[in-house]
ChimeraX commands (.cxc) that place a marker at each C-alpha (Angstrom):
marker #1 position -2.35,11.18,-2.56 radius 0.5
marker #1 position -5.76,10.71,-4.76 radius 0.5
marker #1 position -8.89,10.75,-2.74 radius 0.5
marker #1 position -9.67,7.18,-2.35 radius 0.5
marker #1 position -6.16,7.11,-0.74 radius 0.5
marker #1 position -7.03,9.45,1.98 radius 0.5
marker #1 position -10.13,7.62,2.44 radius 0.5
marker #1 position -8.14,4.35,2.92 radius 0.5
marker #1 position -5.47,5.83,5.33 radius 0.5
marker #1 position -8.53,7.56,7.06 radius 0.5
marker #1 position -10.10,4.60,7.47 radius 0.5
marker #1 position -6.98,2.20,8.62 radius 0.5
marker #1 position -6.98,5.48,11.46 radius 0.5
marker #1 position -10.87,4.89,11.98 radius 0.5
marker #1 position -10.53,1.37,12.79 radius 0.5
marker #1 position -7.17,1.36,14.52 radius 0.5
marker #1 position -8.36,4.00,16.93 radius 0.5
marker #1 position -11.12,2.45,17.72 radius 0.5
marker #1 position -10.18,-0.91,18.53 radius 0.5
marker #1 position -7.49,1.11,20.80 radius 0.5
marker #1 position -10.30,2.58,22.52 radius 0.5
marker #1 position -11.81,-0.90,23.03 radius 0.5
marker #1 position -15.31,0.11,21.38 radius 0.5
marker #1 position -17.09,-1.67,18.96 radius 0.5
marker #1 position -18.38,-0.56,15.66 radius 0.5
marker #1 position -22.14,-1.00,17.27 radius 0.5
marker #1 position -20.89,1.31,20.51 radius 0.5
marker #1 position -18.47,3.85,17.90 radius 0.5
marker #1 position -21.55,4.19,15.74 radius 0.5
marker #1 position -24.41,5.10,18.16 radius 0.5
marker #1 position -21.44,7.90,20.14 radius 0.5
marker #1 position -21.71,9.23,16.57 radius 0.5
marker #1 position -25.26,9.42,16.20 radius 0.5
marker #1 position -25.52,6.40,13.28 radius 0.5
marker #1 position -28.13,3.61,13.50 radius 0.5
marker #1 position -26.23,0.80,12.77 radius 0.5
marker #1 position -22.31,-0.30,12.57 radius 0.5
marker #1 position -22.79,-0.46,8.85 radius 0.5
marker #1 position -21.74,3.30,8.54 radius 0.5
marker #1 position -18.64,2.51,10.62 radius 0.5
marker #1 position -18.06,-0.36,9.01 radius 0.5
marker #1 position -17.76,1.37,5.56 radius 0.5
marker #1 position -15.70,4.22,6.75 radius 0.5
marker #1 position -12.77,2.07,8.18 radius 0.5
marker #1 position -13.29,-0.15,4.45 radius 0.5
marker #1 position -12.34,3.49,3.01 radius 0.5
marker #1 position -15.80,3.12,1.34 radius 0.5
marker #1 position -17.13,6.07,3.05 radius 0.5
marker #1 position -15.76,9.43,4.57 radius 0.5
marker #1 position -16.76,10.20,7.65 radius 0.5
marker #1 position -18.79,13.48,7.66 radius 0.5
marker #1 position -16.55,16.81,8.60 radius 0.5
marker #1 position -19.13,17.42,11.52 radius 0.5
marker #1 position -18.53,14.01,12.77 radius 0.5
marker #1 position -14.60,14.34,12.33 radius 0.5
marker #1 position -14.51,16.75,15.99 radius 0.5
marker #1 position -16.74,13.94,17.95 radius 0.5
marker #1 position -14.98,11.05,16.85 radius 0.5
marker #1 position -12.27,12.36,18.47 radius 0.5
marker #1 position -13.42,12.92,21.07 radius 0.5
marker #1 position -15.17,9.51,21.37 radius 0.5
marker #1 position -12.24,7.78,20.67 radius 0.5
marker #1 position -9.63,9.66,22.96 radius 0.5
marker #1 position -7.05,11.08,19.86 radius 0.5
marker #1 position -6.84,14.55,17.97 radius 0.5
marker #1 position -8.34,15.42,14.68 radius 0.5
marker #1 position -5.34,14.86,12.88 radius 0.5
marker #1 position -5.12,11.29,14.32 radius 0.5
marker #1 position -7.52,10.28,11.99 radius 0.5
marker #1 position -5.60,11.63,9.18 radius 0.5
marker #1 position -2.30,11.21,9.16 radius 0.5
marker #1 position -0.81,8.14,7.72 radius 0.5
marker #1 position 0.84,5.82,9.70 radius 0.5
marker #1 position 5.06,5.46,10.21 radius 0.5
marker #1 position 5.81,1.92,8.84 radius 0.5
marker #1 position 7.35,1.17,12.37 radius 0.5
marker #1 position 3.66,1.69,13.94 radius 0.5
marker #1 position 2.45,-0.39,11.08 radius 0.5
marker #1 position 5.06,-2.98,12.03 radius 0.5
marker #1 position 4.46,-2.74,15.80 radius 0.5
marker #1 position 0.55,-3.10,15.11 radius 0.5
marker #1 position 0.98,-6.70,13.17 radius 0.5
marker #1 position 3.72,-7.89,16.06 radius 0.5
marker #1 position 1.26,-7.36,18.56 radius 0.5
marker #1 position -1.43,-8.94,16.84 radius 0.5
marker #1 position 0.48,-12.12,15.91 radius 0.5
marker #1 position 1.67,-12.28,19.99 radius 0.5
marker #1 position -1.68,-12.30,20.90 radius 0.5
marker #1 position -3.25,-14.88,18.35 radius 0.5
marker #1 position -0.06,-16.84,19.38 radius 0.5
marker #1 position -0.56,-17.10,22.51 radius 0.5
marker #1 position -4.03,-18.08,22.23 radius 0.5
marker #1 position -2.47,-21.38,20.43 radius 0.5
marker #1 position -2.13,-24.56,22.54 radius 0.5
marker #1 position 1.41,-25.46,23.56 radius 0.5
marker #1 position 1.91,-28.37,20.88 radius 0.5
marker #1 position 0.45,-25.65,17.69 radius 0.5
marker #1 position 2.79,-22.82,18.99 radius 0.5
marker #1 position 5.38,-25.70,18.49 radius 0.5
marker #1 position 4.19,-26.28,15.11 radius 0.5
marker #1 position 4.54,-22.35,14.15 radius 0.5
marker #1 position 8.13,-21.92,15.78 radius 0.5
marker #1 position 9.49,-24.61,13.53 radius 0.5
marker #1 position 7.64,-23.31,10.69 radius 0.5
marker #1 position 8.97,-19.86,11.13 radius 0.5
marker #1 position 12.54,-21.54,11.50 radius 0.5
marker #1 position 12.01,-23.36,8.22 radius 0.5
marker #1 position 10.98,-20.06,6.53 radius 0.5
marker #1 position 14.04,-18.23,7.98 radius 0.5
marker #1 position 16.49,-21.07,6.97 radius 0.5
marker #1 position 14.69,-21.06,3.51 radius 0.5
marker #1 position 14.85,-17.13,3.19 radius 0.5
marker #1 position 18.69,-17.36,4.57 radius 0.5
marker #1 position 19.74,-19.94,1.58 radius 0.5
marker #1 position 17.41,-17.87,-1.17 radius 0.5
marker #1 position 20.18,-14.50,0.13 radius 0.5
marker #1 position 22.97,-16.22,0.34 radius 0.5
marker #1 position 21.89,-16.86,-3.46 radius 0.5
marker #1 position 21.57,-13.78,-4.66 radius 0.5
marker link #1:1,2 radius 0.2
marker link #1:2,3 radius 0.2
marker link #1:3,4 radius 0.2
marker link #1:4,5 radius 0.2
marker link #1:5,6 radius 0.2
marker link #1:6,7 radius 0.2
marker link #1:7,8 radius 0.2
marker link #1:8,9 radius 0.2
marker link #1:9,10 radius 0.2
marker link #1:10,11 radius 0.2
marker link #1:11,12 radius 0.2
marker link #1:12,13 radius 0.2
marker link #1:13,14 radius 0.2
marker link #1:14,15 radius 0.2
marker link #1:15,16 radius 0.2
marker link #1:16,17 radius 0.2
marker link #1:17,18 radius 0.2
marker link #1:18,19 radius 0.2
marker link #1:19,20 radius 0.2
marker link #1:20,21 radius 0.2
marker link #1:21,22 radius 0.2
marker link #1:22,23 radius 0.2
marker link #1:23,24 radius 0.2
marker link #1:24,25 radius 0.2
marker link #1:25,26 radius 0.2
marker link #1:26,27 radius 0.2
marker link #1:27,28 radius 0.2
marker link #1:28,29 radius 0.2
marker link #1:29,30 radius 0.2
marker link #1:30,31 radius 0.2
marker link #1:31,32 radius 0.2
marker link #1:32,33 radius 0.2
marker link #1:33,34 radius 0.2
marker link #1:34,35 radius 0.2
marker link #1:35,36 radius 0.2
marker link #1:36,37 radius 0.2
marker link #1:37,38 radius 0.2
marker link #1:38,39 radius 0.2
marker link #1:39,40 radius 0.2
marker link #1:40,41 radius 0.2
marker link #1:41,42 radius 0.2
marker link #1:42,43 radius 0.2
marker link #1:43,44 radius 0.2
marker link #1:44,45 radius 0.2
marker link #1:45,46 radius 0.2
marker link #1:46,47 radius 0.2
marker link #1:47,48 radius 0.2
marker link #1:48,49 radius 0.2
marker link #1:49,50 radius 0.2
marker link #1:50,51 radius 0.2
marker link #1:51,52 radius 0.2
marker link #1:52,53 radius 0.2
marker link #1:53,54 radius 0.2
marker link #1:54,55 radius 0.2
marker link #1:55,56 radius 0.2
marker link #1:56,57 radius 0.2
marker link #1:57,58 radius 0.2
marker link #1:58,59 radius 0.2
marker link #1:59,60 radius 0.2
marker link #1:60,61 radius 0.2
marker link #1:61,62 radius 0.2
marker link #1:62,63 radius 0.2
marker link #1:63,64 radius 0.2
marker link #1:64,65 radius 0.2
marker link #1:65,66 radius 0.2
marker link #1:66,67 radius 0.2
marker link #1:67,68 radius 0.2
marker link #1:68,69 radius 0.2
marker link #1:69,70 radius 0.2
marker link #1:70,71 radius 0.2
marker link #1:71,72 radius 0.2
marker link #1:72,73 radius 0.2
marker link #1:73,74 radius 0.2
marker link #1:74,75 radius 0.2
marker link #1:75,76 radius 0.2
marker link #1:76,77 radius 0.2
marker link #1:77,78 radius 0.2
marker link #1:78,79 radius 0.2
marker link #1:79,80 radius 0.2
marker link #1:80,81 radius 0.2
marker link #1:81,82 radius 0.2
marker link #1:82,83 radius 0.2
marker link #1:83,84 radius 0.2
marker link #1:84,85 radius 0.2
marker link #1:85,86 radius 0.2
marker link #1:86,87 radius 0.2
marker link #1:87,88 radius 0.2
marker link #1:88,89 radius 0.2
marker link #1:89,90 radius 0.2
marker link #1:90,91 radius 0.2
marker link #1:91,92 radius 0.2
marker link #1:92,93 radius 0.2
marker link #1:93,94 radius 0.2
marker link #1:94,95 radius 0.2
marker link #1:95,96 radius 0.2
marker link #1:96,97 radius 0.2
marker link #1:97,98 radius 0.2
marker link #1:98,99 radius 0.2
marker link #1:99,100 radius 0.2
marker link #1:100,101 radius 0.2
marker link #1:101,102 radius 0.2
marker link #1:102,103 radius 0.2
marker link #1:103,104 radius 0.2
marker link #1:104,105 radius 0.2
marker link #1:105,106 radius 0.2
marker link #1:106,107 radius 0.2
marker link #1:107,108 radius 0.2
marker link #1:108,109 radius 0.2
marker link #1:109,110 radius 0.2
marker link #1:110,111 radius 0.2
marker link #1:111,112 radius 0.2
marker link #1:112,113 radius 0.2
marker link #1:113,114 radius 0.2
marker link #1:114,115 radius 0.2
marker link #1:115,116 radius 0.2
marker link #1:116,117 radius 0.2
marker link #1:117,118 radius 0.2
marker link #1:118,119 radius 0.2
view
């Protein structure tokens, strides 16, 4: 893993965390002693690294260990993550538009079925 990598999973970590946490950037970024979100915001982008004497307090602030931040994610986390954010943004849909997304998701899966079958 190259450094711009790390920086990347770091920052997937970063963000994930926080939003766990329920914080903002504004809120995560003052707990570390930054001015604005900006700095936050370019440390989940993987723009930035978060400073090694930050590293112990944003732990802290956001309720995980150390090597939260760090360690990349299992694909089943990943997988549970996007489920839970599509249940959400479905549910904020009106009755007749989560209609309108079931049947599209049916026509996909009938569509994916016949492009196996295919194969």
């Amino acid at each position: 893993m190259n450094k711009e990598e790390a920086k990347k999973i770091f920052g997937e970590n970063f963000k994930r965390l926080r939003l766990q946490s329920g914080m903002s950037q504004e809120e995560l970024a003052k707990a570390l002693g930054y001015t604005n979100r900006s700095s936050v915001n370019k440390i989940e982008l993987g723009k930035n690294d978060l400073p090694r004497d930050k590293v112990a307090r944003a732990a802290q602030v956001l309720g995980c260990s150390p090597l939260d931040l760090f360690q990349e994610e299992p694909a089943d986390v990943v997988a549970e993550t996007k489920g839970a954010k599509f249940i959400v943004e479905f549910q904020n849909l009106t009755e007749s538009n989560q209609a309108l997304v079931l049947a599209y998701m049916k026509a996909l899966s009938d569509s994916q079925e016949r492009e196996d079958g295919n194969t």
